[in-house]
C-alpha positions in Angstrom: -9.7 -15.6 0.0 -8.4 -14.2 3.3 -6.2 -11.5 2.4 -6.6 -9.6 -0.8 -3.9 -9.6 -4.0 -3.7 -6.1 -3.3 -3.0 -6.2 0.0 -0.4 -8.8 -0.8 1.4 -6.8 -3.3 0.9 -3.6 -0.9 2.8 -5.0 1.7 5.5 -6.7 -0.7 6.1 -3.7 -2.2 6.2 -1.9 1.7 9.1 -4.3 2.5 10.5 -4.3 -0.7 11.4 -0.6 -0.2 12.5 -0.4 3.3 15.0 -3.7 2.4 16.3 -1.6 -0.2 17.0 1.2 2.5 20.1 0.9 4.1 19.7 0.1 8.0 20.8 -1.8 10.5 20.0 -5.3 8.8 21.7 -4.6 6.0 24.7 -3.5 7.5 25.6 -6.1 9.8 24.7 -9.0 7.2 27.3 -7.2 4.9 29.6 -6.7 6.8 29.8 -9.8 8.4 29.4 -11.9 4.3 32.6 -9.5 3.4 34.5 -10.1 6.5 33.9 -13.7 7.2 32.0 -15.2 3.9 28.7 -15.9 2.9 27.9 -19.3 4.9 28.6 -16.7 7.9 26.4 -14.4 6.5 23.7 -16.7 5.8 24.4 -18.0 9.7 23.5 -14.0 10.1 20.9 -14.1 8.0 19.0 -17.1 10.0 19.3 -14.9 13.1 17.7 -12.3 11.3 15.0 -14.3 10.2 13.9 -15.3 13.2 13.7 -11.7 14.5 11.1 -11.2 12.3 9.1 -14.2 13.6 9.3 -13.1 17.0 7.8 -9.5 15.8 5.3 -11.3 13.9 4.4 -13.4 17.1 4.2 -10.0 19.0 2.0 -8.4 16.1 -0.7 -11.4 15.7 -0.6 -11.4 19.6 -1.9 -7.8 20.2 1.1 -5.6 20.6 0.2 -3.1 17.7 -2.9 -2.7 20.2 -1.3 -1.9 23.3 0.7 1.2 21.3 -3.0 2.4 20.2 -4.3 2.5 23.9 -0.7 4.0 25.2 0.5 6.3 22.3 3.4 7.5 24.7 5.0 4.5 24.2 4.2 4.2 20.6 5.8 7.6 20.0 8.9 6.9 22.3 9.6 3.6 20.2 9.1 6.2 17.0 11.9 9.1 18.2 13.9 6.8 19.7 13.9 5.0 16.3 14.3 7.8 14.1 17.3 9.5 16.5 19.0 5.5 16.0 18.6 6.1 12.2 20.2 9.6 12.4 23.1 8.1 14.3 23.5 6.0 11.6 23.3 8.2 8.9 26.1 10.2 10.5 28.7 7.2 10.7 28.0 7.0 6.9 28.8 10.5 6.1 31.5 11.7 8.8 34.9 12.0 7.7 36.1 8.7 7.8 33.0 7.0 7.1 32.6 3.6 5.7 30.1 1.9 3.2 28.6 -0.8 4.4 30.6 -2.7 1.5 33.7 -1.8 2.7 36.0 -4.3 3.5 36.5 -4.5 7.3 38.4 -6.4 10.5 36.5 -8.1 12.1 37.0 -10.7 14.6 35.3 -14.4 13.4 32.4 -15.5 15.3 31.4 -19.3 16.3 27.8 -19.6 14.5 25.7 -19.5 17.3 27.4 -15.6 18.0 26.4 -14.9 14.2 22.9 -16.0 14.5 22.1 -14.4 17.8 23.4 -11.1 16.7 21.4 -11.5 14.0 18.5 -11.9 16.0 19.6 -9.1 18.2 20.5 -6.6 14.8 16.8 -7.4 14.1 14.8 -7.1 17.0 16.5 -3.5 17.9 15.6 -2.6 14.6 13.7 0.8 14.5 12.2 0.1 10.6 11.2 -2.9 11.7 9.7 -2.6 14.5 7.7 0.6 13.1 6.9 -1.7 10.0 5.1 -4.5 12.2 4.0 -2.0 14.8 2.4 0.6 12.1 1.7 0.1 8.7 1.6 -4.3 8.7 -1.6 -3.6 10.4 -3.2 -1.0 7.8 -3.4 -3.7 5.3 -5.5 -5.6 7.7 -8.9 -5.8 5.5 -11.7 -6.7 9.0 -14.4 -7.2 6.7 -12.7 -10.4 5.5 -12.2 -11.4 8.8 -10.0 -13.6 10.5 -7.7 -10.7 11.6 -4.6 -12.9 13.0 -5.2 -15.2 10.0 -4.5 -11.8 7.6 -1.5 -10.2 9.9 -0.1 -13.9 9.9 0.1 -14.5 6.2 1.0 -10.4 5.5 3.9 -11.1 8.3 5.2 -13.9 6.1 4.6 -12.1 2.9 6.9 -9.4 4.4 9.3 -12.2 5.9 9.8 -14.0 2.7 10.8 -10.7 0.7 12.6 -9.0 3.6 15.0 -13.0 3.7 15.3 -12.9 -0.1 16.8 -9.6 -0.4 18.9 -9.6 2.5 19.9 -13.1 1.0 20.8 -10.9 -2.4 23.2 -8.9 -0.2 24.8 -11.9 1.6 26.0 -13.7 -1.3 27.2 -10.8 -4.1 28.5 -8.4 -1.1 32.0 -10.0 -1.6 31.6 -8.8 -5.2 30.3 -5.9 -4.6 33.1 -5.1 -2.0 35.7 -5.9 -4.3 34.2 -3.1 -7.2 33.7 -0.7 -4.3 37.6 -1.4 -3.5 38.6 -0.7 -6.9 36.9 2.7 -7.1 37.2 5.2 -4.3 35.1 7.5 -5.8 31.9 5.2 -5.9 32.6 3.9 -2.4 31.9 7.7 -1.2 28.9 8.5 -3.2 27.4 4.7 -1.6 28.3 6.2 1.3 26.4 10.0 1.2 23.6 7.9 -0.4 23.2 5.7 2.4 23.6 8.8 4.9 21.3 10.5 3.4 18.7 7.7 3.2 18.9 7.1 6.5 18.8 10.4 7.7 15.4 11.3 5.3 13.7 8.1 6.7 14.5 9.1 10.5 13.0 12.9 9.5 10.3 11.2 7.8 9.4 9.0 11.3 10.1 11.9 13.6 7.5 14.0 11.3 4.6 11.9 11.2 2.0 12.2 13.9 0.1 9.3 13.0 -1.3 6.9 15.8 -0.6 3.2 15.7 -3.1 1.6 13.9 -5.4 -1.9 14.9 -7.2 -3.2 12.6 -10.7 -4.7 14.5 -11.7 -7.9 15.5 
């Protein structure tokens, strides 16, 4: 085979946990299902999708090793990243602060607004780009070879979790909304959760000193 079950499951699992962490993504394709419904969230969703193509394209094409020869770059990407997720986490805790499930005005958008945002939510997305960037390319295995073969298929591993997840969120976040709009007191503890999510995973990316890794030819 060309990629291993365990590097498979290793990124799955990677992805699996940082969908599960509230960023960005997760935000905008929530708000957007509660405020407009889900086929405008699903619109959102598409958009999203194919952020994570284009990141994939940039991955498989050589950009995780243009961070290893310039690790300024790679590091600016990394703060600028983790001081985006601290931003974040502040909205969610501030006085005042929303969940991301609560219910919200916002202005319709045509579809093709949806999906581009969407795109756009993606692409500026610190976890992702650190994800594609960093740690897709440690589960590289070279002595298999075909190295763009293995990021290619990892890439879509990743994609196909990161889609069905996000997909979870569109269609029950009217649900959720709703149970968060019957109880006040749940709707604050989602909301220091999230905060404090985000804030430990922009600590945790500021912290780390590792170098961008490249798996060889």
């Amino acid at each position: 085979m060309v990629i291993g079950a365990g590097a498979v499951a290793g990124i799955a699992v990677v992805a699996f946990g940082m969908v599960l962490t509230p960023g960005p993504n997760m935000i905008y394709l929530v708000s957007r299902s509660v405020a407009q419904g889900r086929r405008a969230g699903l619109i959102s969703l598409a958009g999203v999708g194919a952020g994570f193509l284009t990141y994939l394209c940039a991955a498989t094409a050589g950009i995780a090793a243009l961070f290893a020869l310039v690790p300024e770059i790679y590091l600016t990407i990394k703060l600028a990243g983790a001081g985006y997720l601290l931003l974040l986490a502040w909205k969610a805790v501030r006085p005042g602060g929303d969940s991301a499930f609560a219910p919200r005005e916002l202005k319709a958008d045509p579809p093709a607004r949806l999906f581009m945002t969407g795109l756009l939510t993606c692409l500026l997305n610190p976890k992702i780009a650190i994800l594609y960037v960093s740690l897709l390319p440690q589960f590289v295995e070279p002595r298999r070879g075909h190295v763009g073969v293995q990021s290619l298929l990892l890439g879509l591993t990743q994609i196909v979790v990161g889609l069905t997840m996000n997909g979870v969120f569109v269609l029950t976040a009217g649900s959720v909304s709703a149970f968060f709009a019957r109880r006040p007191l749940w709707t604050r503890v989602h909301r220091y959760l999230m905060g404090t999510a985000l804030a430990a995973f922009a600590v945790r990316i500021a912290a780390d000193r590792s170098r961008a890794v490249v798996a060889a030819p």
